[in-house]
C-alpha positions as CSV (number, residue, x, y, z in Angstrom):
1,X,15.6,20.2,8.0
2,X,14.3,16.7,6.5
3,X,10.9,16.6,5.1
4,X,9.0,13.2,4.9
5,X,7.9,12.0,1.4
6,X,5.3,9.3,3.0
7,X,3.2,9.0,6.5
8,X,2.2,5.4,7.4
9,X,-1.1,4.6,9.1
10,X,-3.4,1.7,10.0
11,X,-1.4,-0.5,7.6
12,X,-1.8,1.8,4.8
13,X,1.6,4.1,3.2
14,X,0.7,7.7,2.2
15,X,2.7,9.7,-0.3
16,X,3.4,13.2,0.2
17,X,4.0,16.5,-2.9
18,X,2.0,14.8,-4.9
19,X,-1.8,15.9,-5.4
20,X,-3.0,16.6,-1.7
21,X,-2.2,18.4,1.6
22,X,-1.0,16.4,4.7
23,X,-3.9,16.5,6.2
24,X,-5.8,15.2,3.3
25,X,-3.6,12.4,2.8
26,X,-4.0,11.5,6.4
27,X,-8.1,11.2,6.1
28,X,-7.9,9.6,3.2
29,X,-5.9,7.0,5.1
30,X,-8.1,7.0,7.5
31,X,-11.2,6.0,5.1
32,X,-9.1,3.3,3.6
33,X,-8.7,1.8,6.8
34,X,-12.4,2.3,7.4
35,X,-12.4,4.6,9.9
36,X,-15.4,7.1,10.2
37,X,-14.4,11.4,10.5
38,X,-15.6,11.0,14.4
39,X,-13.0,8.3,14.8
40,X,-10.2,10.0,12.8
41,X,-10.9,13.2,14.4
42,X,-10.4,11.9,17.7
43,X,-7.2,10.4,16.6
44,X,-5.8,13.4,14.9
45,X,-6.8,15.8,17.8
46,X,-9.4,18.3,15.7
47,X,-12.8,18.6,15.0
48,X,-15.3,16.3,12.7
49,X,-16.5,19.1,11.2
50,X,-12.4,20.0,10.2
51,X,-12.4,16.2,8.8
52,X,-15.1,16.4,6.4
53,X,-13.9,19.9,4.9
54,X,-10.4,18.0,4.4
55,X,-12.4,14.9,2.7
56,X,-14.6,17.1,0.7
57,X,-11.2,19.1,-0.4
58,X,-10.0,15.7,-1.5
59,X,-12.9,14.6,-3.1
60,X,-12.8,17.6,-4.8
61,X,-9.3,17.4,-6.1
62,X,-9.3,14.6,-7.6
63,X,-13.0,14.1,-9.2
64,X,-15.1,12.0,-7.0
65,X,-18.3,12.2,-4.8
66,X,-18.0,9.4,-2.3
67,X,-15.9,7.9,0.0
68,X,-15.3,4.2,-1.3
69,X,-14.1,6.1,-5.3
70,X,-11.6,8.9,-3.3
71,X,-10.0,5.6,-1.7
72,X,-10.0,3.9,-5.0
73,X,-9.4,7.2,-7.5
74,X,-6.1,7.6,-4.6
75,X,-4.6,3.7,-4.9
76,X,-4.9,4.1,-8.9
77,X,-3.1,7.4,-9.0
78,X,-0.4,6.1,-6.2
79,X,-1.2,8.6,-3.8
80,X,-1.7,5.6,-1.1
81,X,-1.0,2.3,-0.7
82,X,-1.5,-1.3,1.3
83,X,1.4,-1.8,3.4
84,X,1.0,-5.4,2.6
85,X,1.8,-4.2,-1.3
86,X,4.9,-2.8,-0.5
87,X,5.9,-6.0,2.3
88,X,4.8,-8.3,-1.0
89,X,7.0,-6.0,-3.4
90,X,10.2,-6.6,-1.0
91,X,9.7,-10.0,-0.9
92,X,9.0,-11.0,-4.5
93,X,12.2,-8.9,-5.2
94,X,14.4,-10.2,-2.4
95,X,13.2,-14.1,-4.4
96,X,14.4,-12.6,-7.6
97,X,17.8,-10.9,-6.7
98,X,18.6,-13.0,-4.2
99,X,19.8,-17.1,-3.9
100,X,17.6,-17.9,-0.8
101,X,18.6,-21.6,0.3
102,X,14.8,-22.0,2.1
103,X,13.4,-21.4,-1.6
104,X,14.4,-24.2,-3.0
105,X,12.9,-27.9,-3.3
106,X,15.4,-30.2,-3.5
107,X,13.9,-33.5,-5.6
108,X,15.6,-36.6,-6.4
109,X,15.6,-37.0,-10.2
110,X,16.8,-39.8,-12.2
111,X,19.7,-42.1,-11.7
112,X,20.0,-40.6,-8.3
113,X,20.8,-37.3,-10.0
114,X,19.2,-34.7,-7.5
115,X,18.0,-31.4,-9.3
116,X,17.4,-28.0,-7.5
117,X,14.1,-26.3,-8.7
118,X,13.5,-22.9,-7.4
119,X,9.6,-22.2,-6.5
120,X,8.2,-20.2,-9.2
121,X,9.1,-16.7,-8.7
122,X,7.0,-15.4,-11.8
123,X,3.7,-16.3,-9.9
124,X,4.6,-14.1,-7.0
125,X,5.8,-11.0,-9.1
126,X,2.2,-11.3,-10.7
127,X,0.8,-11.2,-7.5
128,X,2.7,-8.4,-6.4
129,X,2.0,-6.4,-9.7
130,X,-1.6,-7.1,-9.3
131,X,-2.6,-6.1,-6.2
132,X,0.2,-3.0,-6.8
């Protein structure tokens, strides 16, 4: 039997075994994708009234009173995150490890010399690390 460690949802990754249920993780994707519990009880096939005791239950765990903090309390301790992070991880990595030919400029320097300067990968991992 294989267990999922992450659920993926309205371009937002979930994390599973860490601080809340399933369910839980999947309305707190649901907020951050800025659905209401009408909307993401429709989708999940249960009651609104089942939504908000799962979002209270979360709010609960980790500390917060409103919707906007339990989406931001979850990002900070990794429970979710932007599929674009993740996309923007891969890529900044793939520049890094790998010798990608459509990276480069190619500029003709002195005496006809021609030097190869690779686009600056440092600005990209900080981009990556900061919206991470």
């Amino acid at each position: 039997m294989t267990t999922a460690t992450s659920i993926t949802a309205n371009g937002w990754t979930g994390f599973l075994g860490r601080e809340l249920s399933l369910r839980e993780v999947q309305c707190v994707l649901g907020i951050a994708s800025g659905q209401t519990s009408k909307e993401l009880a429709r989708e999940l096939g249960v009651q609104p009234d089942s939504i908000k005791k799962r979002v209270l239950s979360a709010t609960t765990k980790l500390g917060v009173t409103r919707r906007a903090q339990l989406v931001a309390v979850s990002m900070q301790k990794g429970l979710i995150s932007p599929v674009a992070t993740t996309l923007a991880l891969l890529l900044t990595l793939n520049t890094v490890i790998g010798d990608d030919v459509a990276l480069r400029i190619r500029r003709g320097g002195n005496g006809g010399e021609r030097k190869i300067e690779t686009r600056v990968a440092t600005q990209r991992a900080e981009c990556a690390i900061a919206v991470a």
